[in-house]
C-alpha positions in Angstrom: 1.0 -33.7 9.2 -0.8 -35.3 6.3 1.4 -37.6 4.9 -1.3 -38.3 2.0 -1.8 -34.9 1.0 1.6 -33.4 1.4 0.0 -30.6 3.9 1.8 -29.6 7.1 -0.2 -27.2 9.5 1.9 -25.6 12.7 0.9 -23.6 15.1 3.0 -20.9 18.0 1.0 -19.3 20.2 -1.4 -17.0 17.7 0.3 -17.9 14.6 -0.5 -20.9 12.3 1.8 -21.9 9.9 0.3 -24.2 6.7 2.5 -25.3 3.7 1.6 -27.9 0.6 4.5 -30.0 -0.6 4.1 -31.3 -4.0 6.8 -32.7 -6.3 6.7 -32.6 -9.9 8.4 -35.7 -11.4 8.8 -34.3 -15.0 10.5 -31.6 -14.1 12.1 -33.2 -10.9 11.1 -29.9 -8.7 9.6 -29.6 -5.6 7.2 -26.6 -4.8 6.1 -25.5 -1.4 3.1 -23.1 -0.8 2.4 -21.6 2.3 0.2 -19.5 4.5 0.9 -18.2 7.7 -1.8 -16.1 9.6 -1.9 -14.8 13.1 -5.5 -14.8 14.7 -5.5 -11.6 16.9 -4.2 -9.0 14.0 -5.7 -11.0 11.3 -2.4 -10.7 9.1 -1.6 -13.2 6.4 1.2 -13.8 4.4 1.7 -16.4 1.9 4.6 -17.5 -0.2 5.3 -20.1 -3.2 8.7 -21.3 -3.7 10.1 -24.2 -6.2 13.4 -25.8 -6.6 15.0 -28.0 -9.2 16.4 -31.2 -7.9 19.7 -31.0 -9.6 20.0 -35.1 -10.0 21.7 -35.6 -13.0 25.9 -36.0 -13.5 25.8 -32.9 -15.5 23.9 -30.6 -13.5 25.5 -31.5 -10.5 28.9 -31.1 -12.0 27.2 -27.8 -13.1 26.5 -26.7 -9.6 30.0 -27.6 -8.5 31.2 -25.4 -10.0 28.9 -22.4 -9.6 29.8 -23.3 -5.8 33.5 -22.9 -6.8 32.9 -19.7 -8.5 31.3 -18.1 -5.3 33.6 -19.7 -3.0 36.4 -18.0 -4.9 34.2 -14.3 -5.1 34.0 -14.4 -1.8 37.4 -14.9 -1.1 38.6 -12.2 -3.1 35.8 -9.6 -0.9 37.1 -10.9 2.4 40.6 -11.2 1.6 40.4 -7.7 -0.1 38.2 -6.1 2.9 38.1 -2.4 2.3 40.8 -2.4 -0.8 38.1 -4.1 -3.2 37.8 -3.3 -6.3 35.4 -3.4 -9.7 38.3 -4.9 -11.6 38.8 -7.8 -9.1 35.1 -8.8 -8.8 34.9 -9.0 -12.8 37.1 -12.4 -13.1 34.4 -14.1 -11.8 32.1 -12.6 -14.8 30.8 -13.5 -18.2 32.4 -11.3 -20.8 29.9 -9.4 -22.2 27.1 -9.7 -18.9 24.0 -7.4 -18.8 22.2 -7.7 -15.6 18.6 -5.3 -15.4 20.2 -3.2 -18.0 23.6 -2.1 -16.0 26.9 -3.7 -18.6 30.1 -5.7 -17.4 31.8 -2.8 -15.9 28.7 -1.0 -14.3 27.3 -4.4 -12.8 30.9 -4.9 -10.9 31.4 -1.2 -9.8 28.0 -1.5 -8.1 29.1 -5.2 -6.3 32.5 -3.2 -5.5 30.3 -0.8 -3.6 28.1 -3.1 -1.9 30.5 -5.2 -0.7 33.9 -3.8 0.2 34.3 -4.0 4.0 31.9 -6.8 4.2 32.5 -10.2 5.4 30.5 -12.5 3.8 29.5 -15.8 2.8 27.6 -17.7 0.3 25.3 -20.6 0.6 23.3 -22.0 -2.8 19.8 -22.3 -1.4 17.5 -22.8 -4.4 18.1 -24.0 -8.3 15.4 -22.1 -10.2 16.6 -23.6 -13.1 19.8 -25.4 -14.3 20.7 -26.4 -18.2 23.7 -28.2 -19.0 23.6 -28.5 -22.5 23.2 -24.7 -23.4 25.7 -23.5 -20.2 23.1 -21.6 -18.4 21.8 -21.8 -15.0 19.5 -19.7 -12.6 19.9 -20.0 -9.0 19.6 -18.1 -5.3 22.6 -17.8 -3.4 22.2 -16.6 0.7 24.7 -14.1 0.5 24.2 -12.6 4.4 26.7 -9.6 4.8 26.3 -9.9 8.8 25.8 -13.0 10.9 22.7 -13.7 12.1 21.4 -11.8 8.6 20.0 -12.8 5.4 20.4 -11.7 1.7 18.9 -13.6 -1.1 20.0 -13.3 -4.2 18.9 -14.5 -7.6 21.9 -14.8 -9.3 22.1 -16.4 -13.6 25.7 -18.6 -14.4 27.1 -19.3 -17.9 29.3 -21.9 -18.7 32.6 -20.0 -20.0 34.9 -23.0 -21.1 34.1 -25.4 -18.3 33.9 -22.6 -15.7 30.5 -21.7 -14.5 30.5 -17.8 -14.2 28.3 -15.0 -13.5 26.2 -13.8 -16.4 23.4 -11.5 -15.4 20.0 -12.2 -16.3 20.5 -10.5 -20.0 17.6 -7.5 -19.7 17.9 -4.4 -20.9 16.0 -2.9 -17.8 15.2 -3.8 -14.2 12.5 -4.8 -14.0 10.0 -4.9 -10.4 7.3 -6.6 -9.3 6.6 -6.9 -5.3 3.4 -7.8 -3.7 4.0 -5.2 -0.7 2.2 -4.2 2.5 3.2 -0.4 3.2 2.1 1.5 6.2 2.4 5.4 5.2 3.5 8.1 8.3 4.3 11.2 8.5 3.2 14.0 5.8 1.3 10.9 4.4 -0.7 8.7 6.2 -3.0 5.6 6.0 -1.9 2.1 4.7 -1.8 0.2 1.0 -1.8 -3.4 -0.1 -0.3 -3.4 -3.0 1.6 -4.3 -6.2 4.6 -2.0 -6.7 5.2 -2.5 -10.5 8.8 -0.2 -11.4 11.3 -0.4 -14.5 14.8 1.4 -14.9 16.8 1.3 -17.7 19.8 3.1 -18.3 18.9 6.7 -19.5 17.4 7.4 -23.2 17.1 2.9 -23.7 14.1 2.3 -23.2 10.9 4.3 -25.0 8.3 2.5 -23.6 7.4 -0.3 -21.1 3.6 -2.4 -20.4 3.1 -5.2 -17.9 -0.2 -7.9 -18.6 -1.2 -9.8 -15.9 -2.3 -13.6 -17.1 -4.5 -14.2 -13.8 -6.8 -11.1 -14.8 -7.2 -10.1 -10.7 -5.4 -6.6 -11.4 -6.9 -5.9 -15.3 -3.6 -5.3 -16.4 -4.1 -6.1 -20.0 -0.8 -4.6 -22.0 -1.5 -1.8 -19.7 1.5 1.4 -20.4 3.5 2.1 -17.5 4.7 6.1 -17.5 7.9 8.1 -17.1 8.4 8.8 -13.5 11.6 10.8 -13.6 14.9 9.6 -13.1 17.4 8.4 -10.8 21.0 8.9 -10.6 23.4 6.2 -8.9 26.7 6.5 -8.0 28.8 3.8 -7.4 32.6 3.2 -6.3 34.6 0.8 -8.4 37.4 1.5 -6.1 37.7 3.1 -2.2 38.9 6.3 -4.0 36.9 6.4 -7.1 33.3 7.2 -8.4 30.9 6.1 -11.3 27.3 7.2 -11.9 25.0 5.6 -13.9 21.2 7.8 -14.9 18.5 5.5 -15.1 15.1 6.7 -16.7 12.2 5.0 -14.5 9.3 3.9 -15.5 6.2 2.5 -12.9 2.6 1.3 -12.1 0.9 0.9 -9.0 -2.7 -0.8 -8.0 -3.2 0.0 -4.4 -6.0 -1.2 -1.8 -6.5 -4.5 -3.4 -9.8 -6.2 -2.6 -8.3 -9.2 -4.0 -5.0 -10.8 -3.0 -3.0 -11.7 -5.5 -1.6 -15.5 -5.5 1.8 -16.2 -4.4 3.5 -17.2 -7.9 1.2 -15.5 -10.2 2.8 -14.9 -13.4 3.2 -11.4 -15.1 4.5 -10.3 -18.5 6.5 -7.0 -19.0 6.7 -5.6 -22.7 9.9 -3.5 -22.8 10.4 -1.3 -26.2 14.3 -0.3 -26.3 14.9 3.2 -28.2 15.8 1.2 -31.5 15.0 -2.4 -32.6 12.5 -4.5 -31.7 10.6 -4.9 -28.1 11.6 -7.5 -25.5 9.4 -9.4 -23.0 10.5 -10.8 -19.7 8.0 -13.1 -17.4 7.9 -12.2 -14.4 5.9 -14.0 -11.0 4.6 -12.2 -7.9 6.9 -12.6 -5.0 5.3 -13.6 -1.5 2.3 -11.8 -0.2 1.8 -10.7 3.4 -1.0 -8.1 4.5 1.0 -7.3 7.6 2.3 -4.0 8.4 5.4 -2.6 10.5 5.8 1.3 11.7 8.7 3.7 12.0 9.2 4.2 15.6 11.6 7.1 15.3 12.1 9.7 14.1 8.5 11.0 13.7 9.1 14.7 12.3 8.0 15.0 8.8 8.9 18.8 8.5 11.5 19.1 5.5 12.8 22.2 7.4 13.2 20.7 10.8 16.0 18.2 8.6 17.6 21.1 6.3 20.8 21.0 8.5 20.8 17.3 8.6 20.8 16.0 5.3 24.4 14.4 4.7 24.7 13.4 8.0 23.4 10.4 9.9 20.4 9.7 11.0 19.5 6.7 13.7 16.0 5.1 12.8 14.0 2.6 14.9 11.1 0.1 13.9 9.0 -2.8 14.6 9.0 -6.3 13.0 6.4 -8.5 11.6 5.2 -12.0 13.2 3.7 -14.5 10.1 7.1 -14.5 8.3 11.1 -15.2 8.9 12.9 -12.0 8.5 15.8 -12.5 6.3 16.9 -8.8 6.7 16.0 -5.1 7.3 17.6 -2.3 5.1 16.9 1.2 5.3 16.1 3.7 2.5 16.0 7.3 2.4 15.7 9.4 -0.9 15.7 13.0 -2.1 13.4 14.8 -4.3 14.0 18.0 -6.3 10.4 18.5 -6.8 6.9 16.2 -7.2 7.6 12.8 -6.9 4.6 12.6 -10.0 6.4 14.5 -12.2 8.7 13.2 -15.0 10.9 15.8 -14.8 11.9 15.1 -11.0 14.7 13.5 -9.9 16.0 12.1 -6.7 18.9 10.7 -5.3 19.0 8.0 -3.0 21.4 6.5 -0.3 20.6 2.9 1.6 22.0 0.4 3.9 23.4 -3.1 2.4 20.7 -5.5 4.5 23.3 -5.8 7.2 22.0 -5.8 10.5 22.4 -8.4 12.6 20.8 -9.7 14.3 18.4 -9.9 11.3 15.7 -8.9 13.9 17.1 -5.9 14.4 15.0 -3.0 15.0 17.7 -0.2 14.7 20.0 1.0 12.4 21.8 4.1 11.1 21.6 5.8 7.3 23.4 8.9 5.9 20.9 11.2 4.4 21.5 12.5 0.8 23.0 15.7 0.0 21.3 19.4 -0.3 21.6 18.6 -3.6 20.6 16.1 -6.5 22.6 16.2 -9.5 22.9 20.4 -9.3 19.3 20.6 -8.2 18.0 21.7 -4.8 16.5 18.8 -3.1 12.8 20.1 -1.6 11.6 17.1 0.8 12.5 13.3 1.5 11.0 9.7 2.0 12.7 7.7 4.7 11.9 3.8 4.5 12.5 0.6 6.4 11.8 -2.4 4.5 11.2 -5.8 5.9 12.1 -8.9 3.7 11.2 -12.5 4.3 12.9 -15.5 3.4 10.4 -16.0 1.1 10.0 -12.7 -0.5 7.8 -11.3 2.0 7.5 -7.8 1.6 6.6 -5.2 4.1 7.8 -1.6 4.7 6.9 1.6 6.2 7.4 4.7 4.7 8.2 8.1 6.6 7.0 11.3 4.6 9.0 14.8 5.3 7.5 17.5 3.6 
């Protein structure tokens, strides 16, 4: 530990650990950079994370009540347990919230389906940002849905008439940007470092999307990103009840980077809705890690040889990485009606809430999709474990079934 530099260096058998600490007296925020490497794979992974010191009367009387808020959501999920619904979940909501496109109503029918038959908690792990005068704040709640688990999540409060409630972070899209390492199996093999740049916006709202990257290190310079199909999402406001919501998807991928790009980079996304004028959102790179995991089982990437199971269960296994805390593991599987390339493709997917606990887990269960995707016959699938960090590490493997 160098107390004069603010560097801490640790080291576990083949893994060393080093982080910068640096605090920022203006904006009363502390930073923390780390890289953690292990020696006999040669894996790094880096991360960046900041925090606002929330020291003033009026943000901390701000944070109180965002904890309230939570306290009170998660009440109503336990309490509720398998009866949970939309309706209930939108009391602690802005009027008027648009979160990565979805609106008030399609924002809590997708919470409904995440979380009814959870038991969770809530922890407030990291002000992003917190500003009492104009009512709005931007924080990370732990939101683990198993003990043992983790579930980050970046959630944005208004002040409502004294009561801090959830507003969504007002885009008309989702918008994605993940510094990944993706080992491929299967009908498709070989591995990427990569960035994973994805939009989707409700369908026919969005015309056209480009992403500039201010550190130069990909040559994204108000580079277009291009219609990749669409995906249909169905959700369950209530245990008896369905919604679905068609989002138009829109993506960008540089892979094999010769260049790592840094933890906390910053990258702007140009979004031009069908009518008016275009919206940009700035958006930094998550954690980086150049280690990869592997889908044990299954290993069969014949389409045919899973014909008769698709919408039924299927029992995966994996491994786990080494240079980064797992926060959680969720599984992935999605179904295409033709090439994933084309725009007029479309899949349907189904996926695990990160819920298994341990959060070192390395099995779990997923129902496949359906024979079907939205009338159309499906023709071959991807089955993916992803590995998240509680940092934003990113890792996944990707099973190909052709």
């Amino acid at each position: 530990m160098n107390t004069n530099t603010g560097v801490v260096a640790i080291t576990a058998g083949n893994v060393t650990q080093t982080s910068a600490i640096t605090f920022n007296t203006t904006a009363v925020s502390m930073t923390v950079a780390t890289s953690t490497t292990n020696s006999s794979t040669g894996a790094t992974s880096t991360s960046s994370t900041t925090s606002v010191i929330p020291a003033q009367t009026a943000q901390q009387t701000a944070v109180s009540s965002i904890n309230s808020t939570m306290a009170e959501l998660v009440n109503a999920v336990n309490s509720n347990d398998n009866s949970l619904t939309a309706s209930e979940l939108e009391s602690y909501m802005a009027s008027g919230l648009v979160n990565d496109g979805l609106n008030e109503d399609q924002f809590a029918d997708m919470w409904a389906t995440y979380l009814r038959g959870a038991s969770i908690s809530a922890q407030l792990t990291t002000v992003k940002s917190i500003d009492p005068v104009n009512g709005v704040a931007d924080v990370i709640f732990d939101v683990p849905l198993a003990a043992g688990a983790h579930n980050p999540m970046e959630l944005w409060f208004q002040n409502v008439n004294g009561t801090w409630l959830i507003a969504g972070d007002s885009r008309i899209a989702q918008v994605n940007l993940s510094a990944e390492a993706r080992q491929n199996q299967g009908a498709q093999t070989g591995s990427d470092i990569f960035m994973d740049v994805a939009v989707q916006a409700p369908t026919g709202t969005v015309k056209g999307v480009s992403i500039t990257d201010a550190s130069g290190i990909t040559g994204w310079s108000d580079t277009a990103l291009s219609s990749s199909g669409t995906e249909v999402e169905t959700f369950s406001p209530t245990s008896t009840t369905t919604s679905t919501v068609t989002l138009d998807e829109f993506s960008l991928g540089i892979q094999n980077l010769t260049t790592l790009v840094p933890a906390g980079s910053l990258f702007t996304y140009t979004v031009t809705p069908a009518s008016g004028s275009a919206d940009s959102y700035e958006v930094y790179s998550n954690a980086f890690t150049q280690e990869l995991i592997s889908i044990v089982s299954p290993i069969d990437s014949a389409f045919a040889d899973y014909a008769n199971l698709l919408g039924t269960s299927q029992t995966v296994t994996w491994t786990l990485p080494t240079t980064f805390p797992v926060a959680n593991v969720q599984l992935f599987a999605q179904a295409y009606t033709g090439d994933e390339g084309l725009s007029t493709t479309e899949h349907c997917s189904t996926f695990t809430a990160p819920v298994f606990s341990p959060a070192t887990a390395t099995t779990g269960t997923i129902t496949l999709p359906g024979a079907t995707c939205d009338g159309k016959a499906v023709t071959h699938l991807d089955l993916k474990v992803e590995v998240t960090g509680l940092n934003g590490e990113d890792t996944l493997a990707v099973l190909y079934i052709q």
